[in-house]
PDB file of N, CA, C and O in Angstrom, chain B, residues numbered from 101:
ATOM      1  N   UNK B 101     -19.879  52.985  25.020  1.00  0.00           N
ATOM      2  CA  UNK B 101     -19.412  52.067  26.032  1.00  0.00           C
ATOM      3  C   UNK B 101     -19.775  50.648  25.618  1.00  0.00           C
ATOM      4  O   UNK B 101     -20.957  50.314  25.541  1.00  0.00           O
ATOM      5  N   UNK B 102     -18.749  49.784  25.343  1.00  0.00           N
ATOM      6  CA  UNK B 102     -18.765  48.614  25.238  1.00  0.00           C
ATOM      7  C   UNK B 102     -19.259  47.651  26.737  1.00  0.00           C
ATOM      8  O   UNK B 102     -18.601  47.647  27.777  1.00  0.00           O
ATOM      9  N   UNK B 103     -20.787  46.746  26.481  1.00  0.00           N
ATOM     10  CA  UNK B 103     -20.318  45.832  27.514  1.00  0.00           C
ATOM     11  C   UNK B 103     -20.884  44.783  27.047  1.00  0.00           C
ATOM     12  O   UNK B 103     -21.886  44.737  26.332  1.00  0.00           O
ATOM     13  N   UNK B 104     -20.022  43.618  27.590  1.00  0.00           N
ATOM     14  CA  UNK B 104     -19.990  42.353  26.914  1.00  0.00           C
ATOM     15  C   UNK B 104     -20.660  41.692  27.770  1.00  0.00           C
ATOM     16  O   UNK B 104     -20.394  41.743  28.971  1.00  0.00           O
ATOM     17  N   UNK B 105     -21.750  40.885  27.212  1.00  0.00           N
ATOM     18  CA  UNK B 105     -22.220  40.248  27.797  1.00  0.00           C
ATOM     19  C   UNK B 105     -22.586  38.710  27.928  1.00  0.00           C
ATOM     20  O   UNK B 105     -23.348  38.074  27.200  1.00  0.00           O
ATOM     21  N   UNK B 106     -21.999  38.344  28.823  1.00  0.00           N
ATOM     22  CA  UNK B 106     -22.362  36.545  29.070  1.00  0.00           C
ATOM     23  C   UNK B 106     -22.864  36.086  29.259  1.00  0.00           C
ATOM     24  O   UNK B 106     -23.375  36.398  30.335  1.00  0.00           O
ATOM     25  N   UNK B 107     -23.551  34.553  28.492  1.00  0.00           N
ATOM     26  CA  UNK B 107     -24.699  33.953  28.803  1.00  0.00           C
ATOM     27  C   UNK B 107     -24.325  32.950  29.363  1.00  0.00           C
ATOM     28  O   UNK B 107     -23.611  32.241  28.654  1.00  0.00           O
ATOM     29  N   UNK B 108     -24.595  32.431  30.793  1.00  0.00           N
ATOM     30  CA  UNK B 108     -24.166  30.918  31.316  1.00  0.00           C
ATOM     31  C   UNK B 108     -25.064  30.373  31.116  1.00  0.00           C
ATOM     32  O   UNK B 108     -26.124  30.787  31.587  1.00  0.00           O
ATOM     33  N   UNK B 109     -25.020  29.196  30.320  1.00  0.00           N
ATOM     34  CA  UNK B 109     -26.391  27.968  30.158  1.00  0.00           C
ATOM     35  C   UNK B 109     -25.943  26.777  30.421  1.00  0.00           C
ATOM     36  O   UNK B 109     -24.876  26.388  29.947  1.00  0.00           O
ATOM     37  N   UNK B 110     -26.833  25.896  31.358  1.00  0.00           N
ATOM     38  CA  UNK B 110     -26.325  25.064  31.865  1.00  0.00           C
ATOM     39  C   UNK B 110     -26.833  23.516  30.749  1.00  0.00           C
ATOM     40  O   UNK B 110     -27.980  23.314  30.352  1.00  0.00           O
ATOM     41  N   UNK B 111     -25.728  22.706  30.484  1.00  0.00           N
ATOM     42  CA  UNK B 111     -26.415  21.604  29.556  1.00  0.00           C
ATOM     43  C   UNK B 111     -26.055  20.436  30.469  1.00  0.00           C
ATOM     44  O   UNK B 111     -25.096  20.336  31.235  1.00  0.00           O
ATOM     45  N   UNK B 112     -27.335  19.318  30.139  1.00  0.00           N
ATOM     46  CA  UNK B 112     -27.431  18.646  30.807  1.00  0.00           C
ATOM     47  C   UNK B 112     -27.266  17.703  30.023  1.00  0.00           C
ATOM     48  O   UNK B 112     -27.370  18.045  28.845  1.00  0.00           O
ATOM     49  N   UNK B 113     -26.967  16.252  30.256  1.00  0.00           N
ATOM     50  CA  UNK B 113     -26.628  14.631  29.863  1.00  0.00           C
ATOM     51  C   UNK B 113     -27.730  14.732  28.786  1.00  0.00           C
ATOM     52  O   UNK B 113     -27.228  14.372  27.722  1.00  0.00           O
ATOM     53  N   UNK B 114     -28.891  15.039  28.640  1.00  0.00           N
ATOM     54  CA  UNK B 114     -29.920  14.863  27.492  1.00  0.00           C
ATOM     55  C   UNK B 114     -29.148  15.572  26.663  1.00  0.00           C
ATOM     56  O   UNK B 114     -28.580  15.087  25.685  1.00  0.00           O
ATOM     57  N   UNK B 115     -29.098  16.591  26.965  1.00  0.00           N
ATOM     58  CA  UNK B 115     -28.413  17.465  25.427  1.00  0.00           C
ATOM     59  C   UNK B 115     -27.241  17.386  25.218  1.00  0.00           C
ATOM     60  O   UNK B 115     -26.898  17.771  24.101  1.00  0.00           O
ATOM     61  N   UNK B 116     -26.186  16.894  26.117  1.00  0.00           N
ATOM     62  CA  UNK B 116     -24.728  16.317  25.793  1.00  0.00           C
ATOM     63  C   UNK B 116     -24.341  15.419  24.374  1.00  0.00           C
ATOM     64  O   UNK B 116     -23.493  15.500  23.484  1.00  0.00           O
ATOM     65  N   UNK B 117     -25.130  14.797  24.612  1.00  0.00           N
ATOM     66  CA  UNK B 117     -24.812  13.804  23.194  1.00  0.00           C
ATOM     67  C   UNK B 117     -24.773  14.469  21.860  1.00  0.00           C
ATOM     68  O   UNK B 117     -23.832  14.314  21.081  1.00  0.00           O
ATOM     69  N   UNK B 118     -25.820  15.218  21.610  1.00  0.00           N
ATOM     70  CA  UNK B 118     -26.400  16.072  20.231  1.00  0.00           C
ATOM     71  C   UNK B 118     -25.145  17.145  19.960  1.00  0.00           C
ATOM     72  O   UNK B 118     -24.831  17.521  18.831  1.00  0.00           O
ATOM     73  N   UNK B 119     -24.399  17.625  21.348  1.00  0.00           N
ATOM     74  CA  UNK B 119     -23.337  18.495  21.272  1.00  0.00           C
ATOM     75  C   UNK B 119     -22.090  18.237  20.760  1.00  0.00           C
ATOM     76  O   UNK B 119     -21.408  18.926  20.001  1.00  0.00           O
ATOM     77  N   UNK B 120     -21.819  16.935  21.365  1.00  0.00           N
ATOM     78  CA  UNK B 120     -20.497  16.646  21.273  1.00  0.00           C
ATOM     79  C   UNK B 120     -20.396  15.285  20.536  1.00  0.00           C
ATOM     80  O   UNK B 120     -19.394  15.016  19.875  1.00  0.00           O
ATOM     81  N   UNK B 121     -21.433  14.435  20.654  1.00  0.00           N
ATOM     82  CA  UNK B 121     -21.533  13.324  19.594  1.00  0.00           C
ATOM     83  C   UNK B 121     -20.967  11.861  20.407  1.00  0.00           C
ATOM     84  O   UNK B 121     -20.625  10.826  19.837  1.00  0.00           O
ATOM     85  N   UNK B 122     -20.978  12.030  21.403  1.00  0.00           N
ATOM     86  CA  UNK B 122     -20.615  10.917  21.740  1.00  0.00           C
ATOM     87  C   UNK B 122     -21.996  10.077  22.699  1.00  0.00           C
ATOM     88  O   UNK B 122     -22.815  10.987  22.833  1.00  0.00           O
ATOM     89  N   UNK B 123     -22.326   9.364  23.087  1.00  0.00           N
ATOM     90  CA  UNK B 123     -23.298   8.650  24.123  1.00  0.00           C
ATOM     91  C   UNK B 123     -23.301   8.744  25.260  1.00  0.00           C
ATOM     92  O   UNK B 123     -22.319   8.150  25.706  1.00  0.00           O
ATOM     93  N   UNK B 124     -23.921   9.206  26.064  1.00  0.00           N
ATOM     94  CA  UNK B 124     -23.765   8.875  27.824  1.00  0.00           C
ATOM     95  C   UNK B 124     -22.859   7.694  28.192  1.00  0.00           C
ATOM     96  O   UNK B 124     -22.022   7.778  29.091  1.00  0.00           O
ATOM     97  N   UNK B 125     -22.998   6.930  27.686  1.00  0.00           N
ATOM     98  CA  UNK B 125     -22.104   5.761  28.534  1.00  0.00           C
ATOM     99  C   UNK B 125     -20.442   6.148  28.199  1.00  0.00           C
ATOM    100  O   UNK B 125     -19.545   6.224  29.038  1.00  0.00           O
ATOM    101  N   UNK B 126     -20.336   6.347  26.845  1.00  0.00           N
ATOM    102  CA  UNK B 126     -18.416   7.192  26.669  1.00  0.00           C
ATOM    103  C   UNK B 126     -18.760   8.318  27.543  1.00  0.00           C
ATOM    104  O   UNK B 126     -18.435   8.349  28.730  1.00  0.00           O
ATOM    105  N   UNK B 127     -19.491   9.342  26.887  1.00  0.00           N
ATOM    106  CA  UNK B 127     -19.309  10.357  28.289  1.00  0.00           C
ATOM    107  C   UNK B 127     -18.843   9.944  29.595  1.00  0.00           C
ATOM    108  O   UNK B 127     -17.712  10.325  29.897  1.00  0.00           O
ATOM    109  N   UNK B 128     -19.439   9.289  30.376  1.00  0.00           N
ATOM    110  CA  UNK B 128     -19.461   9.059  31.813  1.00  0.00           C
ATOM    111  C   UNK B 128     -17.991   7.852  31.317  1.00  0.00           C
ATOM    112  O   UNK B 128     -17.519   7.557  32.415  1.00  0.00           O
ATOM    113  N   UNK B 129     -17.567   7.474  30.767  1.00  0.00           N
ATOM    114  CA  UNK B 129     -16.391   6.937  30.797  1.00  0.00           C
ATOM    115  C   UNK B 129     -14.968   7.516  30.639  1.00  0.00           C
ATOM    116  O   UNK B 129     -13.895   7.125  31.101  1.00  0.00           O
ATOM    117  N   UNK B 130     -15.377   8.889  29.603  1.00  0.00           N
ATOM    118  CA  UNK B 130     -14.382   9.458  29.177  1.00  0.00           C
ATOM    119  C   UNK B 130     -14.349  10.460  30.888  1.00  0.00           C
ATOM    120  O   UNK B 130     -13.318  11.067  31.176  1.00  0.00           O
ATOM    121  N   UNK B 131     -15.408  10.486  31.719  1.00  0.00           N
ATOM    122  CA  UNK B 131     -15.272  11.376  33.063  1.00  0.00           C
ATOM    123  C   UNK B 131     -14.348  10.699  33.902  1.00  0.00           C
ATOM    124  O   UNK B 131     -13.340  11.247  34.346  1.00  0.00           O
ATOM    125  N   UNK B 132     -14.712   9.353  34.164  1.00  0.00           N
ATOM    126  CA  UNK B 132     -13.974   8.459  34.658  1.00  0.00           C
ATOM    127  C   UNK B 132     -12.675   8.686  34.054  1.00  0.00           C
ATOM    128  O   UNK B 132     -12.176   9.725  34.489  1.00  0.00           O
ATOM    129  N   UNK B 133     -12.139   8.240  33.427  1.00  0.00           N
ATOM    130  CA  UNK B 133     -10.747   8.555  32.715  1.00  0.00           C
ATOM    131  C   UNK B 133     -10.249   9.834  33.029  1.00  0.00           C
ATOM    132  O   UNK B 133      -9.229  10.071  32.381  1.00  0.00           O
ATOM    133  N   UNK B 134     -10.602  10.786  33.815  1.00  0.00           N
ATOM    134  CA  UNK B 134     -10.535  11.912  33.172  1.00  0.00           C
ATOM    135  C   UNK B 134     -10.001  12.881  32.360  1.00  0.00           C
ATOM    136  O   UNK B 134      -9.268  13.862  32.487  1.00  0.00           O
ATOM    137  N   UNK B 135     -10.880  12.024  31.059  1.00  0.00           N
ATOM    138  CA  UNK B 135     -10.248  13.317  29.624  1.00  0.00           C
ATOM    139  C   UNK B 135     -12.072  14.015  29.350  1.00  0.00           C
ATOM    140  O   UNK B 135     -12.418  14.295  28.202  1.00  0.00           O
ATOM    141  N   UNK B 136     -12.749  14.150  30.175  1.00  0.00           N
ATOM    142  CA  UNK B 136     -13.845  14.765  30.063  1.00  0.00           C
ATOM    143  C   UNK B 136     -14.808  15.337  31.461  1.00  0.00           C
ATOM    144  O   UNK B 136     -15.546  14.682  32.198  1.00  0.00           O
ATOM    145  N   UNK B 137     -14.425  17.009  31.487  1.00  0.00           N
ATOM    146  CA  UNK B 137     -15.176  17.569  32.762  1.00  0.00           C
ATOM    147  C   UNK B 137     -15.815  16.941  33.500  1.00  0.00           C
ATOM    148  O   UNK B 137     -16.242  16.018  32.806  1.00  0.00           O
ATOM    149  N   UNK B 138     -16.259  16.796  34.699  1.00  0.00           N
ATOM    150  CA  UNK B 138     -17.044  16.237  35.332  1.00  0.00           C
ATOM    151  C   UNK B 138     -18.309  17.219  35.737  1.00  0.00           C
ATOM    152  O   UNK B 138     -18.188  18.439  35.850  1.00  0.00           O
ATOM    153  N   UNK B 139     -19.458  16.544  35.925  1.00  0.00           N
ATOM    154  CA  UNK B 139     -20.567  17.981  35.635  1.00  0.00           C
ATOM    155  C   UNK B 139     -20.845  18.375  37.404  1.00  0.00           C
ATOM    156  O   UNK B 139     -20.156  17.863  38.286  1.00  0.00           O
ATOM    157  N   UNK B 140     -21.528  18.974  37.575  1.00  0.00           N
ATOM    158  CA  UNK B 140     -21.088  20.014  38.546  1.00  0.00           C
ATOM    159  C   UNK B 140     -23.098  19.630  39.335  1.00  0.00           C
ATOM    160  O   UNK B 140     -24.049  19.724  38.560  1.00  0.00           O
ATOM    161  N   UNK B 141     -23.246  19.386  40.288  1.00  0.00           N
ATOM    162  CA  UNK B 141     -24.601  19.468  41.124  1.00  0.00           C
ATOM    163  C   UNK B 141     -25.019  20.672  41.016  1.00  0.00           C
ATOM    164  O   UNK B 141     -24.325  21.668  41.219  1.00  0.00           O
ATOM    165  N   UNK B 142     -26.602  20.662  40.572  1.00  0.00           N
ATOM    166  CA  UNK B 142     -27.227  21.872  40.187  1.00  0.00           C
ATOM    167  C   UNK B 142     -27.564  22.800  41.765  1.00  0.00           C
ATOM    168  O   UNK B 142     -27.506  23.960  42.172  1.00  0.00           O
ATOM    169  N   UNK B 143     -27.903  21.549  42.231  1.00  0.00           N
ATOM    170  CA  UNK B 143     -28.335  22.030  44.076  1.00  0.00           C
ATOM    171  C   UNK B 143     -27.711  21.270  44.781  1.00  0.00           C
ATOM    172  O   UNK B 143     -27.668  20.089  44.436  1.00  0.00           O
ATOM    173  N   UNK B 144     -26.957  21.741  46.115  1.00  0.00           N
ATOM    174  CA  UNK B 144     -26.225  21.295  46.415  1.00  0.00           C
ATOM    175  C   UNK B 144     -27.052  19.947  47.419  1.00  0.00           C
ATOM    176  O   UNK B 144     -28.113  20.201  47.990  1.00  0.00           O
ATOM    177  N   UNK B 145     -26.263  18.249  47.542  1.00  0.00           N
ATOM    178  CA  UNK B 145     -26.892  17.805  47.844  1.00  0.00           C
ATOM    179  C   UNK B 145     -28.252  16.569  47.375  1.00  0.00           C
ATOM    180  O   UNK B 145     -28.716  15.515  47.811  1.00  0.00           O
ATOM    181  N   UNK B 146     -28.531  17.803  45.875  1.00  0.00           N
ATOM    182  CA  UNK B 146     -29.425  16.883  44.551  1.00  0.00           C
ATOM    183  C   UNK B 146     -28.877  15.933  43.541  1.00  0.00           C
ATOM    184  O   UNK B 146     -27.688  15.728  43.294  1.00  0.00           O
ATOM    185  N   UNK B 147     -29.691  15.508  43.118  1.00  0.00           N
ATOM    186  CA  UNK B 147     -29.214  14.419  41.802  1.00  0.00           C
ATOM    187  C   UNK B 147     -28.968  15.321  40.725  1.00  0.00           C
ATOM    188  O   UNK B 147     -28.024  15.035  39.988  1.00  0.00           O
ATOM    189  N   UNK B 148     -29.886  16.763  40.388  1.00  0.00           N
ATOM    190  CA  UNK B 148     -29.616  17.004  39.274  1.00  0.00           C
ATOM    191  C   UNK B 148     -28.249  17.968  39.082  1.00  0.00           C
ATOM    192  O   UNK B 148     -27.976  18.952  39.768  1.00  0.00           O
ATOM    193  N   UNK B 149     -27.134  17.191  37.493  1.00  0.00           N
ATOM    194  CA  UNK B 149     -25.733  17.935  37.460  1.00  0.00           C
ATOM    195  C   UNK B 149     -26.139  18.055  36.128  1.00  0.00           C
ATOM    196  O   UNK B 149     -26.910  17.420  35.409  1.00  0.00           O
ATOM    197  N   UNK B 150     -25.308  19.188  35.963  1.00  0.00           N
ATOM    198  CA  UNK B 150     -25.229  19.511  34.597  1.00  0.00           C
ATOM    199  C   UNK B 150     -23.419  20.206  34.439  1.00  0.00           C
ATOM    200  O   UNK B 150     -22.535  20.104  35.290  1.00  0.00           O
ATOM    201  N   UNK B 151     -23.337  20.808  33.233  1.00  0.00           N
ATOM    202  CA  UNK B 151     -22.105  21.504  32.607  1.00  0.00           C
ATOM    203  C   UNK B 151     -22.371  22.893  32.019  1.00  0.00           C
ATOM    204  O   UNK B 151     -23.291  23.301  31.310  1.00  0.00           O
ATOM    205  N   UNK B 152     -21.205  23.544  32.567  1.00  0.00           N
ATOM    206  CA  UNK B 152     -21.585  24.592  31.730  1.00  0.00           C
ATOM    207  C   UNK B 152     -21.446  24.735  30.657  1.00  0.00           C
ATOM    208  O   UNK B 152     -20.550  24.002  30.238  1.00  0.00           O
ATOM    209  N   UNK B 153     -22.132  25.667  29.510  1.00  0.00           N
ATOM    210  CA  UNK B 153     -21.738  25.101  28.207  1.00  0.00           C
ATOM    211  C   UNK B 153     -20.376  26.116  27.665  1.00  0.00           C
ATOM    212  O   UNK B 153     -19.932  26.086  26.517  1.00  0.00           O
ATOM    213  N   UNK B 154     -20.042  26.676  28.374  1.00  0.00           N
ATOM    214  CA  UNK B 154     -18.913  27.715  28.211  1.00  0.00           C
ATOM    215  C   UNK B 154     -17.398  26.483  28.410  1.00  0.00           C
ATOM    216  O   UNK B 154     -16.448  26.596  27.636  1.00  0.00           O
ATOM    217  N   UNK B 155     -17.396  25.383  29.526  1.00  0.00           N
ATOM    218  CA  UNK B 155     -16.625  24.584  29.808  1.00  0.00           C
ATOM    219  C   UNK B 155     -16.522  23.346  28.802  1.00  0.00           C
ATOM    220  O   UNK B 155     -15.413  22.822  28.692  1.00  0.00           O
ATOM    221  N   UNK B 156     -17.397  22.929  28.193  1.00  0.00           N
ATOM    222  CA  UNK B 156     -18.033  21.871  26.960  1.00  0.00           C
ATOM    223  C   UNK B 156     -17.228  23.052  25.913  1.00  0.00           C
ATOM    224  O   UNK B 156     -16.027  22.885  25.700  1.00  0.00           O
ATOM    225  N   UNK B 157     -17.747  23.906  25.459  1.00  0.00           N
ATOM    226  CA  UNK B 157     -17.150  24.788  24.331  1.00  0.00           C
ATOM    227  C   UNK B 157     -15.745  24.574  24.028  1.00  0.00           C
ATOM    228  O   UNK B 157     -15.338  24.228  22.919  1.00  0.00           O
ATOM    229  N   UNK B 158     -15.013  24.792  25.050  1.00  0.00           N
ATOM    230  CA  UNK B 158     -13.531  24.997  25.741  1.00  0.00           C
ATOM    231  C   UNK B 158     -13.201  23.352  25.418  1.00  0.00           C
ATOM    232  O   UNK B 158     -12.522  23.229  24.399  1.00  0.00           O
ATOM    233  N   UNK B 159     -13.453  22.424  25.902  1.00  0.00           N
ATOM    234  CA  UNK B 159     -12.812  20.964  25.717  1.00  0.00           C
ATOM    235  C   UNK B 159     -13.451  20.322  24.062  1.00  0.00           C
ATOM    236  O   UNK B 159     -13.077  19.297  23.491  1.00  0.00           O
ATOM    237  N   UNK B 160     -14.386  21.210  23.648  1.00  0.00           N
ATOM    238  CA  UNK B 160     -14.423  20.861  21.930  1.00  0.00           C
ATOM    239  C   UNK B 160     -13.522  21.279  21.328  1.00  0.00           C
ATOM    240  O   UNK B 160     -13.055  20.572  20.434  1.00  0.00           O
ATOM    241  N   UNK B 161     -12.937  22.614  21.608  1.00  0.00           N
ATOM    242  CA  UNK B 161     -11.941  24.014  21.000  1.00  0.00           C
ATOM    243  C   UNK B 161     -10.541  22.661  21.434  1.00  0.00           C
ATOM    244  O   UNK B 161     -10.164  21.977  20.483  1.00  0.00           O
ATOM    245  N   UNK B 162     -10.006  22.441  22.593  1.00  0.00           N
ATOM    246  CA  UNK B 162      -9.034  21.809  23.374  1.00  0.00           C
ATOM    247  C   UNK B 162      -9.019  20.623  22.127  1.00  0.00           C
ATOM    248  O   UNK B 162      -8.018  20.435  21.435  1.00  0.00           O
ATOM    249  N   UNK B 163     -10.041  20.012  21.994  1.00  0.00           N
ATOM    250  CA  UNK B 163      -9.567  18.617  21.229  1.00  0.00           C
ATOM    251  C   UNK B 163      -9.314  18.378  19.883  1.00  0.00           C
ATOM    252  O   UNK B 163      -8.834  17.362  19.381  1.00  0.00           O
ATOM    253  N   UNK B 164      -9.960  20.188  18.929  1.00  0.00           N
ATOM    254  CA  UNK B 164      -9.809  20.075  17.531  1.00  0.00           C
ATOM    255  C   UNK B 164      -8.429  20.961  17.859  1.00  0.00           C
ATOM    256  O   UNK B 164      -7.772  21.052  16.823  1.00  0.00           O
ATOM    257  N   UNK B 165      -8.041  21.373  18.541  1.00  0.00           N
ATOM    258  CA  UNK B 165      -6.591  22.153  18.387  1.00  0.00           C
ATOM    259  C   UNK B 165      -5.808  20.942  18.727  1.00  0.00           C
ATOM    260  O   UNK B 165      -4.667  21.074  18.287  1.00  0.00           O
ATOM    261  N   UNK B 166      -5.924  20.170  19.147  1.00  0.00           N
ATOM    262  CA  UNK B 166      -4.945  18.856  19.326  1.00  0.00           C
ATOM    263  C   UNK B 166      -4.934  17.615  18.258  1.00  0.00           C
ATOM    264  O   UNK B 166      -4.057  16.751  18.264  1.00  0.00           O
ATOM    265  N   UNK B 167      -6.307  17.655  17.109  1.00  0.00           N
ATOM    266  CA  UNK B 167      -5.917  16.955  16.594  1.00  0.00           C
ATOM    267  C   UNK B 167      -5.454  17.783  15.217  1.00  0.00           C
ATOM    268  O   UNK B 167      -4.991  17.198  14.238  1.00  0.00           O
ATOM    269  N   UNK B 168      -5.608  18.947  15.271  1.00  0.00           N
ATOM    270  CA  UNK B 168      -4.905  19.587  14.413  1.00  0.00           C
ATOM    271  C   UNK B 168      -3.599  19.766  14.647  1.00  0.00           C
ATOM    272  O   UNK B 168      -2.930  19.708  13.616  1.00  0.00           O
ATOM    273  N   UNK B 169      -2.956  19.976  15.691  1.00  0.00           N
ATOM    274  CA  UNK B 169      -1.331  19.671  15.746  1.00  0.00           C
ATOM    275  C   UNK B 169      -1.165  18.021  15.640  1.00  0.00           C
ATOM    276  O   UNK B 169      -0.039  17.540  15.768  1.00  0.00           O
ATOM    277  N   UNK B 170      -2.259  17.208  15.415  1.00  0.00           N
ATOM    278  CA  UNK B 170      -1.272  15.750  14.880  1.00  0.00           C
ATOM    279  C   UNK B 170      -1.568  15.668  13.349  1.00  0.00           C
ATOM    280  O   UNK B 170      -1.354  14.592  12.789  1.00  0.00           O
ATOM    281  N   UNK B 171      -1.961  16.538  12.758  1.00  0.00           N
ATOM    282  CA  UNK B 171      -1.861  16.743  11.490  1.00  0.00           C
ATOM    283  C   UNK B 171      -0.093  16.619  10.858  1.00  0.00           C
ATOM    284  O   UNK B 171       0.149  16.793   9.663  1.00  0.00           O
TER     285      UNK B 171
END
């Protein structure tokens, strides 16, 4: 019996940058714009948001398949 199993880990603005390479300030600009998820309140009500990293994965995958069709 196959079962697959998923890990949800939540990444936060500290570790955003190292992931995807860009700075908090494009981040939070590219959110504004929105060509980049917006992160999600950890508790509802709190300051602290993060992303899932399953959704980050997905818009890295989204942007090298797009600049590979402008190849």
């Amino acid at each position: 019996m196959d079962v697959e199993t998923t890990q949800k880990r939540i990444v936060r603005m500290k570790d955003l940058p190292s992931k995807i390479g860009f700075q908090p300030s494009t981040i939070y600009g590219l959110i504004a714009e929105g060509k980049f998820p917006a992160p999600h309140k950890l508790v509802p009500g709190g300051r602290a948001a993060g992303w899932l990293e399953s959704t980050i994965d997905a818009w890295i995958k989204s942007g090298a398949s797009q600049n590979e069709e402008m190849k």
